[in-house]
ZAMARGU-4260 file (C-alpha; in steps of 0.2 Angstrom, whole numbers, plus 5000, padded with zeros to 4 digits):
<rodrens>
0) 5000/5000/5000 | 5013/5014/4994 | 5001/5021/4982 | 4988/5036/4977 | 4976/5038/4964
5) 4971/5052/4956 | 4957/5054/4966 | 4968/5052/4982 | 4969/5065/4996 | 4990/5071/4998
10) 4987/5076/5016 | 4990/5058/5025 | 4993/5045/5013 | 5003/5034/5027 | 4991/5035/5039
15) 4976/5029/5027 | 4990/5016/5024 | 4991/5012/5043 | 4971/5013/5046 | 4968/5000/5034
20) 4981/4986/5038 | 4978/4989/5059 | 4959/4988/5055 | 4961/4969/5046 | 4955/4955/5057
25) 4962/4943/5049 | 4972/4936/5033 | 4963/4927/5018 | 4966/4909/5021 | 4960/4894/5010
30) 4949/4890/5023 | 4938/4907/5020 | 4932/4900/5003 | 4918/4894/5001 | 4918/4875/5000
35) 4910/4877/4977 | 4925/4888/4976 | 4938/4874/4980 | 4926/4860/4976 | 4916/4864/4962
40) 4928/4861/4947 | 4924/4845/4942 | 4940/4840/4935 | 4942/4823/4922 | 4955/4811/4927
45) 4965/4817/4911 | 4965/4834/4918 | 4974/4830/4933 | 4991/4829/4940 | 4998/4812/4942
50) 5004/4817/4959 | 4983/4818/4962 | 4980/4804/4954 | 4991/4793/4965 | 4987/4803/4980
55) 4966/4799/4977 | 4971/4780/4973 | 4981/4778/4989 | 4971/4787/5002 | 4952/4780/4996
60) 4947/4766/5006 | 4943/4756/4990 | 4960/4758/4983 | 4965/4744/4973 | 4983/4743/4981
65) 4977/4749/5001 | 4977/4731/5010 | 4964/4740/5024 | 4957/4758/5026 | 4971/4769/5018
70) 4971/4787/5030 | 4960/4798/5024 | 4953/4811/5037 | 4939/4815/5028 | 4934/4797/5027
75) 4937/4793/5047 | 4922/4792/5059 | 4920/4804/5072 | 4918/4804/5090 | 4902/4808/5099
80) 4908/4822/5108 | 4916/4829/5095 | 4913/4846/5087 | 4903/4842/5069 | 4901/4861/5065
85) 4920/4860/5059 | 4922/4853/5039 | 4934/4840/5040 | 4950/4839/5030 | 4952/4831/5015
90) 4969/4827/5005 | 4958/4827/4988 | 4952/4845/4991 | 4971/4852/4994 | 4976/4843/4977
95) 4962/4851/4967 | 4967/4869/4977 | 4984/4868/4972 | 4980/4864/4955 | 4969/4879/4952
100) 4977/4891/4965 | 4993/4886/4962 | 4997/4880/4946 | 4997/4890/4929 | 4983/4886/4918
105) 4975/4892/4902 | 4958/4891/4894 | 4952/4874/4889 | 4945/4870/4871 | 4963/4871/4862
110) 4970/4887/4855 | 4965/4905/4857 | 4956/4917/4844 | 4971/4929/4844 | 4981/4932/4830
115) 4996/4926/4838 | 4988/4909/4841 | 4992/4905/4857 | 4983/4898/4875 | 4973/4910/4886
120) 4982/4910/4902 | 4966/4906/4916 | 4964/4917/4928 | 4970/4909/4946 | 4955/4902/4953
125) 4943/4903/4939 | 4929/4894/4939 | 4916/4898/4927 | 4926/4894/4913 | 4935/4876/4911
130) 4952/4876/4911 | 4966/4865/4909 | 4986/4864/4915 | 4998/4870/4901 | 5000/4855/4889
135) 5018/4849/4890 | 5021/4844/4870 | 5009/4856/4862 | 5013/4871/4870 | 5021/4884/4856
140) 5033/4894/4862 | 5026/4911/4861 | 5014/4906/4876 | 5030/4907/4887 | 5028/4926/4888
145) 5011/4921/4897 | 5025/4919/4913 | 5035/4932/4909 | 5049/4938/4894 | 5063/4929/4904
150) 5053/4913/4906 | 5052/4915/4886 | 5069/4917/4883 | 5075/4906/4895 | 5068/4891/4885
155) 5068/4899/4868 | 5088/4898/4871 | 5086/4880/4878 | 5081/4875/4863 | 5093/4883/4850
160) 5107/4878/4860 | 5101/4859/4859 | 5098/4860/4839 | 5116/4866/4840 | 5124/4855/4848
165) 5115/4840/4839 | 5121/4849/4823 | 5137/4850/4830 | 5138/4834/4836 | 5133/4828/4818
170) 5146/4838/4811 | 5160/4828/4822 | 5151/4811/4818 | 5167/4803/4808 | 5178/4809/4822
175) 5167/4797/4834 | 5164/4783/4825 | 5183/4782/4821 | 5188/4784/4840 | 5175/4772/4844
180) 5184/4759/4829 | 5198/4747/4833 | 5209/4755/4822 | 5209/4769/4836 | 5211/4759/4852
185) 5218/4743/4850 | 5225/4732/4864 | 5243/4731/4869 | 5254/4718/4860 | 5242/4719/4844
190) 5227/4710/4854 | 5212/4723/4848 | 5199/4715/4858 | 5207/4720/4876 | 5205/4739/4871
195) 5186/4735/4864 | 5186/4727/4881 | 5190/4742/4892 | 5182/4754/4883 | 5164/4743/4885
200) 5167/4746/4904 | 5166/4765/4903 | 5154/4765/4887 | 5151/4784/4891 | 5168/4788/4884
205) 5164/4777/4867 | 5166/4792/4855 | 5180/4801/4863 | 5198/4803/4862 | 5201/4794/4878
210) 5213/4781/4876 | 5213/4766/4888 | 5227/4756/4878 | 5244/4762/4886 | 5261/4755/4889
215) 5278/4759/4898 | 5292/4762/4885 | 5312/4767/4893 | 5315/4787/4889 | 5328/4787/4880
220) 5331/4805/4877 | 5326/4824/4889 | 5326/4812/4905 | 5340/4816/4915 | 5339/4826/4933
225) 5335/4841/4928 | 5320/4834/4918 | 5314/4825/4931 | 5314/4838/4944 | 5311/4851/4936
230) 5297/4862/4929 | 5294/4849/4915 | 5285/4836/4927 | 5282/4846/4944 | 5274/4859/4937
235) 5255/4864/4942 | 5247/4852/4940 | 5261/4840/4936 | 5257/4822/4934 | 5262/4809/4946
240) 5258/4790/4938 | 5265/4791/4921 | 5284/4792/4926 | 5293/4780/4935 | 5310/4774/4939
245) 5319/4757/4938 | 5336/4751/4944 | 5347/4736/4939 | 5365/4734/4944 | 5366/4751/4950
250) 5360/4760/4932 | 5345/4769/4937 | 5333/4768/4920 | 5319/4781/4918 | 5303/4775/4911
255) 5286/4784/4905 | 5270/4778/4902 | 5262/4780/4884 | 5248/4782/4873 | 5248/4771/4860
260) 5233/4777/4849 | 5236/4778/4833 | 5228/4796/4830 | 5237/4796/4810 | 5223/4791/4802
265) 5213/4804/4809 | 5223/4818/4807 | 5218/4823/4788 | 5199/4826/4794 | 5200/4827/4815
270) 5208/4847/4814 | 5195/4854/4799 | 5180/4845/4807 | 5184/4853/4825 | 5189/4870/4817
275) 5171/4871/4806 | 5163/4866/4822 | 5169/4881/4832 | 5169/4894/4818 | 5149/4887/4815
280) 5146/4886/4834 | 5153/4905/4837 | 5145/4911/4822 | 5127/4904/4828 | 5128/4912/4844
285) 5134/4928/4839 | 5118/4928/4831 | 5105/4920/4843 | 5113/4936/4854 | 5110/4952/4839
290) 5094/4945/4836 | 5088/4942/4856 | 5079/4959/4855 | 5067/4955/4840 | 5063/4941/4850
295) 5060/4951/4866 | 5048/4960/4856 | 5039/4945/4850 | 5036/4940/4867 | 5031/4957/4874
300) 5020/4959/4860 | 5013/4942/4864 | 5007/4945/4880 | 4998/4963/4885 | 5001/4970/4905
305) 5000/4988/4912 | 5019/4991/4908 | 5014/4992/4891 | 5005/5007/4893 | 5013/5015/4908
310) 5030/5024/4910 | 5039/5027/4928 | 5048/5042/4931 | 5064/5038/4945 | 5069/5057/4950
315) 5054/5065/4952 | 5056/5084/4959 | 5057/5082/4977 | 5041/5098/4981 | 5025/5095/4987
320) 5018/5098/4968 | 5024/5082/4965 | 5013/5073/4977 | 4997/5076/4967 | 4994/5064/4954
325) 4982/5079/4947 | 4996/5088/4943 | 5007/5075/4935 | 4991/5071/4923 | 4990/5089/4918
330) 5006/5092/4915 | 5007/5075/4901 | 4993/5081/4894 | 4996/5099/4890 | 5016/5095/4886
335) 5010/5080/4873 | 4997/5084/4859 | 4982/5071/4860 | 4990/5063/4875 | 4977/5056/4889
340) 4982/5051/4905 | 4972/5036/4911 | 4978/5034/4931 | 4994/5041/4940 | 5003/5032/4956
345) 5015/5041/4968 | 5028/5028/4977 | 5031/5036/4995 | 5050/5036/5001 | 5040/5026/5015
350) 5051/5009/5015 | 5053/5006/5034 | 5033/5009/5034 | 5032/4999/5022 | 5045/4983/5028
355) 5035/4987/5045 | 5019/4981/5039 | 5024/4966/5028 | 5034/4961/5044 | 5016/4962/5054
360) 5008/4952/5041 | 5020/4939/5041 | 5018/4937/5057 | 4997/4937/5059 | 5000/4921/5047
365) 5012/4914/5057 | 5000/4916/5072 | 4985/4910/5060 | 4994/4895/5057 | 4994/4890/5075
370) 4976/4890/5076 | 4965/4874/5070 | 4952/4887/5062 | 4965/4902/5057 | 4948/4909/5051
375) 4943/4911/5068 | 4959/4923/5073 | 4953/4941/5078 | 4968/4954/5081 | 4956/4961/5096
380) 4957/4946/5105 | 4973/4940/5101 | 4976/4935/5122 | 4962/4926/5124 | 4965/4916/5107
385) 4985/4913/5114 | 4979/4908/5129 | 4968/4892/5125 | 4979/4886/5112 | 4992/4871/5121
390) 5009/4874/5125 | 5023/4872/5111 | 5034/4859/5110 | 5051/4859/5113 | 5058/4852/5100
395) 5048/4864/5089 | 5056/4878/5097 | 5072/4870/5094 | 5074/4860/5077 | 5061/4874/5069
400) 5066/4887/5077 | 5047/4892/5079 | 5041/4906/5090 | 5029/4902/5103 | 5012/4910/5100
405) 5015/4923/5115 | 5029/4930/5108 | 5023/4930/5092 | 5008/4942/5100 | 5023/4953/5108
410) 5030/4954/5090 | 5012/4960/5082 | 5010/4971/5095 | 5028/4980/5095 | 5025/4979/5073
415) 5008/4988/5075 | 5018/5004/5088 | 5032/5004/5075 | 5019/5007/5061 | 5008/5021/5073
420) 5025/5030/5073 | 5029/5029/5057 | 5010/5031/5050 | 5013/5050/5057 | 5026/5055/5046
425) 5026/5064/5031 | 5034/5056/5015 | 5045/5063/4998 | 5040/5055/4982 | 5050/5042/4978
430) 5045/5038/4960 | 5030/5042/4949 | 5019/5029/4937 | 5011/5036/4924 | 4999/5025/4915
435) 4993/5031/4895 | 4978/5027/4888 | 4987/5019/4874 | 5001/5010/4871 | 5005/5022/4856
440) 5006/5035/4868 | 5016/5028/4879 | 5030/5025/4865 | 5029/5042/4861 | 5034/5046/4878
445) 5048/5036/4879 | 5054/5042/4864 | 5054/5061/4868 | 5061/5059/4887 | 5070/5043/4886
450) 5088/5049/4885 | 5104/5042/4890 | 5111/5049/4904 | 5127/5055/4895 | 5117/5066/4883
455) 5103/5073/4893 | 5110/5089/4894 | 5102/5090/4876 | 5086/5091/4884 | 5089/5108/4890
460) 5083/5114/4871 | 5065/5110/4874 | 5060/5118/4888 | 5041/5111/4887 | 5050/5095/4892
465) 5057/5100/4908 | 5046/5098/4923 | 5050/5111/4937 | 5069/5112/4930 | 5072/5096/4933
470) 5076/5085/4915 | 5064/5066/4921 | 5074/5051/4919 | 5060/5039/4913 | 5061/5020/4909
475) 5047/5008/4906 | 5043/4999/4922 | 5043/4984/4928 | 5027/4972/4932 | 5019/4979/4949
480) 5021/4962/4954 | 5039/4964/4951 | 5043/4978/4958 | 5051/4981/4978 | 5041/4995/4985
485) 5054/4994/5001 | 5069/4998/4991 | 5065/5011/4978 | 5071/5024/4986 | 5088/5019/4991
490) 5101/5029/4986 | 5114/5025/4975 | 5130/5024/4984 | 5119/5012/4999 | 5116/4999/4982
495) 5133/5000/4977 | 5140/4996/4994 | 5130/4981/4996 | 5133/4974/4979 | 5150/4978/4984
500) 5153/4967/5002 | 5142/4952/4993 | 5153/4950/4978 | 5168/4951/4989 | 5162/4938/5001
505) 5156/4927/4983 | 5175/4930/4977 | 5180/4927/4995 | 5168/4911/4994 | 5174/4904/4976
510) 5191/4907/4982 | 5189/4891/4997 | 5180/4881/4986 | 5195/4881/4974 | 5205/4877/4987
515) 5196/4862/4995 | 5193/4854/4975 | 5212/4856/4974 | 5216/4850/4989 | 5203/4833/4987
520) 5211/4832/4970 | 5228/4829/4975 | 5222/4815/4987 | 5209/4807/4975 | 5198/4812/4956
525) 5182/4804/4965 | 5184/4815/4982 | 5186/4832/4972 | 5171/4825/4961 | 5159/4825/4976
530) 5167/4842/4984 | 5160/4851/4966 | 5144/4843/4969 | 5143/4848/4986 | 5146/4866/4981
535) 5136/4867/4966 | 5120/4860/4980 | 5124/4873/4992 | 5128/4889/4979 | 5109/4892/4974
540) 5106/4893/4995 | 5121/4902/4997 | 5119/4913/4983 | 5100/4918/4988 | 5102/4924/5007
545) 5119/4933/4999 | 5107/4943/4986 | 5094/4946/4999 | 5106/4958/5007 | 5106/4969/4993
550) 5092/4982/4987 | 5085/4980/4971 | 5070/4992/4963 | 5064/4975/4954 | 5064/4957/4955
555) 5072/4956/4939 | 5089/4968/4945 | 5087/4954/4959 | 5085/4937/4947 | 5101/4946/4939
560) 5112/4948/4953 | 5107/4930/4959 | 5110/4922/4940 | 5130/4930/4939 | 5134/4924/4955
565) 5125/4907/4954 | 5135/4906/4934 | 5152/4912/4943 | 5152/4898/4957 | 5148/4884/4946
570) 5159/4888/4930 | 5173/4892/4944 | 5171/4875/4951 | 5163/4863/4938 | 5174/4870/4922
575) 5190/4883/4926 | 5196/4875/4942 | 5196/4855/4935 | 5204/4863/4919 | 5218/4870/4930
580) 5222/4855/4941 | 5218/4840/4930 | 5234/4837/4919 | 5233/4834/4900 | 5235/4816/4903
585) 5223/4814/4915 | 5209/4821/4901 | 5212/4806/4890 | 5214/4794/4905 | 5198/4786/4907
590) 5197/4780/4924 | 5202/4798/4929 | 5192/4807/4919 | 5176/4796/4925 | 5180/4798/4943
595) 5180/4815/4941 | 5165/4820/4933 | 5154/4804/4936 | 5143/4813/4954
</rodrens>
């Protein structure tokens, strides 16, 4: 609640904010529906999940594979005593909400009457239309912008990069079929069938250029002292099992251990095949990347929202003129020709008002969960609720670190002074969103005040574009969904700060995992395998709590953040660091390369 409409009083926009949320009783809860509204879809077998599908075959009574009553506690006879005014639960009924409440789904009866020819995206809940789950085959592509332009290009690149590598791997189909041949790997001493043999044991390396056929042979030649001590062999990261020394009658005789391939025969077509491969792979992506914004296009075109038509202006002049949406509508339409403002919202520099009352909700719905009926929870009689509900347990406190619900009532109470002291000052205006009538329009605004920040000084020459001789630095918003009320306002230099501890702490993070995979790796391939699978589990956790510490404007400056960080651990650990330690022995080696790569 950090906005105003047109019609909207200035005078006290925080504490209209303040009496609405302290005059709530309680939260929404599932249980608040009516029982058609959960119940009433009347959904075919086809239509279901098969986690519900299961779920109603295990839990009815009948069930084909339940020896006796499955549980059910819809299904269980009730005491005498007991209160029958409460409906009882039932597992069926939480399937069929999260399916509709939960779930995306579109319109049922196949594809849409637009022009684009794609699904209706269902409202959530609906009812009085039928609808259906997204199918999984038959879904084109362009529905993807229903959840979003990332979404759509998120699996619009998932797909070109599969067709390119299948078309590359085509490409280098003579390479594999003649490292999978005998005339590739044969056996030692001439015996073919012992090199078939080994490779059949690791059949996830038939393809490659992983030889398994080696032998010792005497060096000859470049072996003396300072060979074997120096940089040559004990270099980072050196090998330790391909050299070996042996002694007879004092004369010490180095040996090394070889490949014996034969890689000839390959050579005339194994260097031009790779090299098309990269110049076509490079090529490919350099264009999937310059044409990523007709496709961004595509998909916004695809699917309509208020960003479409609405423009958000991020240094709006600090004076109480800029408090009145009136004002801001004028001033559009007078400056534009044929321009007609359809609604106008002023974003308060309110954030801790603002954090104050998401962390009071947060905790009413912890408090309502405590309840057997949460509809029953009234904030006026919040001690007598606590009191007849029984004690927590221990180990609740412990293991979930859950708060009992008389704290929880302390914490409401403390939220709800916070937010009386806060309701009573008075707010700047943090950013303005201007919504058009048109999306024409809206374009037409962007064009004239959309200027990079380098040039804006151009602005100076129209004068009719200057608002109260300040030059707006507009952008088209994101989804209101999307956007982090609490941290609009925070000043540059506080955003940069933060960005700037969480990347030193992810650098400072990557850095110990490059040193624990090394260190595993010198004691054993399998050990530093599990280590990168450990920290690849971990990094998405890691990386999330690291990134909530930073302010964002929009859930997409957060996704961003969260995506480089996430990318930087995993190519450090999975590619760079087993690149750097793992000798260019070891890549051709098959039991070394499996053990590394196989968790």
């Amino acid at each position: 609640m950090k906005e105003k409409d047109e019609n909207a009083s200035v005078s006290s926009p925080a504490k209209r904010v303040m009496s609405l949320a302290l005059s709530q009783r309680s939260l929404p809860m599932a249980g608040d529906l009516k029982n058609d509204s959960i119940t009433g879809y009347n959904d075919e077998l086809s239509d279901m999940t098969i986690g519900r599908r299961w779920a109603r075959t295990l839990s009815s009574p009948s069930g084909w594979c339940c020896i006796s009553d499955c549980y059910n506690p819809s299904h269980r006879e009730q005491d005498e005593e007991e209160d029958t005014s409460k409906s009882e639960p039932s597992l069926d009924k939480a399937w069929e909400y999260f399916e509709h409440q939960t779930l995306p789904r579109c319109l049922a009866g196949g594809l849409s009457d637009s022009i684009l020819g794609k699904y209706d995206r269902a409202e959530i809940g609906e009812h009085t239309k039928k609808t259906m789950l997204y199918p999984v085959w038959s879904t084109p592509m362009k529905d993807m912008a229903d959840f979003g332009i990332g979404v759509g290009l998120y699996f619009s690149t998932l797909r070109f990069l599969a067709i390119l590598s299948l078309f590359a791997a085509c490409i280098n189909i003579p390479n594999m079929f003649y490292f999978a041949s005998e005339d590739y790997d044969v056996g030692r001493n001439g015996n073919q069938l012992d090199g078939i043999r080994e490779k059949a044991k690791s059949w996830l390396l038939l393809g490659t250029a992983v030889c398994s056929n080696t032998q010792w042979e005497m060096c000859l030649s470049d072996c003396g002292e300072e060979y074997w001590k120096g940089k040559s062999w004990q270099s980072f990261p050196g090998t330790k099992d391909r050299l070996a020394t042996g002694s007879k009658d004092d004369l010490n005789i180095k040996f090394m251990k070889r490949n014996i391939c034969n890689i000839e025969e390959t050579s005339m077509m194994y260097g031009p095949l790779i090299f098309s491969t990269v110049i076509i792979v490079m090529t490919a992506i350099y264009y999937w990347i310059y044409s990523q914004k007709k496709r961004i296009e595509l998909f916004d075109n695809a699917e309509h929202s208020s960003t479409d038509y609405t423009i958000e202006i991020n240094n709006p002049p600090k004076t109480d003129s800029s408090l009145s949406p009136d004002v801001w509508k004028k001033w559009f339409e007078v400056t534009f020709d044929d321009m007609e403002v359809a609604a106008c919202t002023i974003a308060l520099d309110n954030e801790q008002l603002i954090q104050a009352l998401a962390n009071r909700r947060s905790l009413i719905m912890k408090l309502q969960n405590e309840l057997e009926r949460p509809e029953d929870f009234d904030i006026d009689h919040m001690d007598d609720i606590v009191n007849h509900l029984d004690k927590m347990p221990k180990w609740k406190r412990i293991f979930c670190f859950a708060a009992s619900p008389k704290r929880l009532v302390e914490a409401i109470k403390n939220q709800t002074a916070v937010i009386s002291t806060l309701s009573e000052k008075d707010y700047a205006v943090a950013s303005v969103f201007v919504t058009f009538q048109t999306q024409v329009q809206q374009k037409e605004v962007l064009g004239k005040l959309l200027v990079p920040a380098f040039c804006s000084r151009r602005k100076l020459d129209y004068k009719k574009y200057i608002y109260e001789g300040t030059i707006l630095k507009v952008s088209e918003p994101a989804e209101p969904s999307a956007i982090h009320w609490w941290d609009l306002n925070v000043a540059a230099w506080k955003r940069s700060s933060k960005r700037f501890i969480t990347t030193l702490i992810s650098f400072a993070m990557i850095f110990i995992s490059v040193v624990v995979i090394t260190f595993l790796r010198s004691i054993s391939s399998a050990l530093s395998g599990y280590a990168i699978t450990v920290f690849n589990l971990i990094t998405p956790k890691v990386v999330t709590m690291l990134t909530m510490l930073e302010s964002h404007p929009n859930t997409s400056s957060f996704s961003a953040s969260q995506y480089l960080k996430v990318t930087a651990f995993r190519w450090t650990n999975t590619v760079l660091i087993n690149n750097v330690i793992t000798s260019f022995t070891d890549t051709v080696a098959d039991d070394e390369l499996i053990k590394s790569i196989m968790v």
